[in-house]
N, C-alpha and C positions, 0 to 999 in steps of 0.2 A: 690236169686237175690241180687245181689251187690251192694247198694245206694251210689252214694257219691255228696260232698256239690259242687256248682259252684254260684259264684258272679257274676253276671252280673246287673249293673249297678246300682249300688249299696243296692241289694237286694239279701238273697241269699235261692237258688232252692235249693232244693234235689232232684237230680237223678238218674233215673235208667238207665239198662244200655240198656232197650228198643227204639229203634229209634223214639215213639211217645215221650218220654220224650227229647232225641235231637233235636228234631226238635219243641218242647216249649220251650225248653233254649231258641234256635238262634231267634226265632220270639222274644220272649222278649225282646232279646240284639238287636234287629233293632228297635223297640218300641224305647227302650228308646234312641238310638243315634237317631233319629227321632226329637223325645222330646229335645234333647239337640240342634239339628241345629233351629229350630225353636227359642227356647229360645234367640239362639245368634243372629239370624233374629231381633228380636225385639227388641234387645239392640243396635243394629244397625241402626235400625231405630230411634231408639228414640234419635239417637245421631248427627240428621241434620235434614235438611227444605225438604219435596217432592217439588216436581215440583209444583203439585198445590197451597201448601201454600206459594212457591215463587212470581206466577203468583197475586194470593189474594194481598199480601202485594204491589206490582205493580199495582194494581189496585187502591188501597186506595192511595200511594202515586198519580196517575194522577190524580185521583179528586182533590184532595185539593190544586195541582197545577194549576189546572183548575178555582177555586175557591180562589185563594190568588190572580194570579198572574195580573189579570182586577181589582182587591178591591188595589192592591198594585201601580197599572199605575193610578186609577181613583183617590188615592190619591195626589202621587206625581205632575197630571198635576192640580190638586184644588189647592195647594200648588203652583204649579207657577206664575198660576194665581192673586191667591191673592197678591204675591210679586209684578207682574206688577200693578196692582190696587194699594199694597201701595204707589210705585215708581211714579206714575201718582200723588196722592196726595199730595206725600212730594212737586213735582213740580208744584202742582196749587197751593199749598198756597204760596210758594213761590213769582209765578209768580204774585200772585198779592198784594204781598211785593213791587213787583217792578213799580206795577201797581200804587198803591196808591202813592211811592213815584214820581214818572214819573208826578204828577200831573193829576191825574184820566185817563190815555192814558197809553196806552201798544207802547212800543219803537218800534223798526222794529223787527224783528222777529231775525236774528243776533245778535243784542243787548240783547234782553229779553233770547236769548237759552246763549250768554255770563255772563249775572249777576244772574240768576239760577246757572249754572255749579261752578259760584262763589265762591254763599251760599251753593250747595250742592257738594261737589267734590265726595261723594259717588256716585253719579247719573253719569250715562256715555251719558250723550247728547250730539247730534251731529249735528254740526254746521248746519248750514242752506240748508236746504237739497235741496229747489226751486221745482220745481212741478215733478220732477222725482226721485231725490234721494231716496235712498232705508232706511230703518232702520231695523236692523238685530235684532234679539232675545237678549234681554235684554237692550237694546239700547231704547233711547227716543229719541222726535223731537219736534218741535213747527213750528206753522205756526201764524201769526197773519194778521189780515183783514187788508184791505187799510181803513185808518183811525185810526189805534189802538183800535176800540172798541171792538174787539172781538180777544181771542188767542183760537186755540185748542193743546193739547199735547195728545201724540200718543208714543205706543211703544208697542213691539211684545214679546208676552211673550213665555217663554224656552220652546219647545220641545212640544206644543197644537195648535199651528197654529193659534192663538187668538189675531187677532190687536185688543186692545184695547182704547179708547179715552176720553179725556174729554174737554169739548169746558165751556168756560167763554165768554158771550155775553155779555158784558154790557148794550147795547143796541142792538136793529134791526141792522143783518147786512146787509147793499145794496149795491148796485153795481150802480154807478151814481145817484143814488135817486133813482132807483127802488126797495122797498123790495121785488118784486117777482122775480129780478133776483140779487142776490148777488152774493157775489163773491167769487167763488168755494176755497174750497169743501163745504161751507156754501150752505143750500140751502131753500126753503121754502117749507118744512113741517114740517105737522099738526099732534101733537098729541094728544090723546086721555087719559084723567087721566092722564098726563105727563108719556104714553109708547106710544113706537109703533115702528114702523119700516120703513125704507128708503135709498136710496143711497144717501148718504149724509149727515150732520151737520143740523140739524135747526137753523135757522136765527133767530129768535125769542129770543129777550133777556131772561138770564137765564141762571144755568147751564144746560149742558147734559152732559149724558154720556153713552157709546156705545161700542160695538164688534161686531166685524164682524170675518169670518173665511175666511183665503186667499186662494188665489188661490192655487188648488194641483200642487205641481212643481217648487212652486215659495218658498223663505224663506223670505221674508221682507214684510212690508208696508210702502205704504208710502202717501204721498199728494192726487195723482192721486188717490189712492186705495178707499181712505174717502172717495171720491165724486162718484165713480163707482159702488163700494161694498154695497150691500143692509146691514148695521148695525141693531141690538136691541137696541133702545133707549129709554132711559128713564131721569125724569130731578130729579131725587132724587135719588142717588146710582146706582153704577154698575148692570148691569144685570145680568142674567144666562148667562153662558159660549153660544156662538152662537154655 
């Protein structure tokens, strides 16, 4: 019988020239091309993202979007916030710059929002707004009592819906001699440990200070709103966001 050598696949058989030894060549030589598509299978894969670890990866990105993007809004509107509380401040101290020099009386409200804007040209106050005028987001106002004992300053902070306030009573404010009916948006309530809540300014001499959240639909506050709008009030620092 006749042997002879055959390579396949990079091994090689001796053969006979019986058809059982032909027919273990070719079984061989499908083995190994077999072995070789696979191999290339895997190098293929190894060389991109399945589907699944697409989806994975989308997954983890919606969380943490989920998870930044209310930590990243609840900062920015703290942040506005405070701005309008600083801007309230630069304009009380002011205003009772103008207070003391006025001869212990706050001027007409016209007056007091013109010698602020003065001293503060940073400050965007806006003239005399009367019981309906509006004041828009970032914008400040003033109102003061008949008598000049009392001014409040008010302004709407950026993009939180947040009127904010603060009222300088020098004394009781009333409305003809009555302290139980002053003169709006002053009004007479009663706090508890200097907090609480109301529509309205306390008459009660003193500072306060206050927030309320406006109506949905609307973009400003103003006069009318302070006396309407149930506020957080307290007579020592701003409160919690309403």
């Amino acid at each position: 019988m006749t042997e002879m050598g055959r390579r396949v696949g990079g091994l090689v058989i001796l053969l006979g020239s019986n058809k059982e030894e032909l027919m273990l060549a070719r079984l061989m030589e499908r083995l190994n091309d077999r072995r070789d598509a696979v191999r290339d299978g895997e190098e293929a894969a190894d060389a991109g993202f399945t589907l699944i670890e697409l989806m994975v990866v989308l997954l983890i990105l919606a969380i943490l979007l989920a998870i930044a993007i209310p930590t990243f809004l609840g900062v920015t509107g703290s942040a506005n916030d405070r701005a309008a509380q600083s801007n309230l401040n630069t304009a009380l101290t002011d205003a009772k710059g103008v207070y003391e020099s006025n001869q212990q009386s706050y001027p007409s409200t016209s007056a007091l929002i013109s010698k602020v804007q003065a001293n503060e040209p940073s400050l965007n106050l806006v003239s005399d707004p009367g019981s309906t005028a509006s004041v828009t987001a970032g914008d400040l106002s003033m109102t003061v009592s008949a008598g000049g004992n009392g001014a409040i300053i008010f302004t709407l902070a950026k993009k939180t819906n947040e009127c904010w306030w603060v009222a300088d009573n020098t004394q009781t404010i009333a409305n003809g001699g009555s302290a139980t009916a002053p003169t709006l948006p002053w009004k007479n309530i009663t706090l508890t440990n200097g907090k609480g809540s109301g529509s309205g300014v306390p008459n009660a001499s003193g500072e306060y200070y206050g927030v309320y959240k406006i109506t949905p639909g609307t973009s400003y506050c103003d006069i009318a709103g302070l006396g309407t709008n149930s506020s957080t009030i307290q007579s020592s620092g701003f409160p919690s966001a309403a």
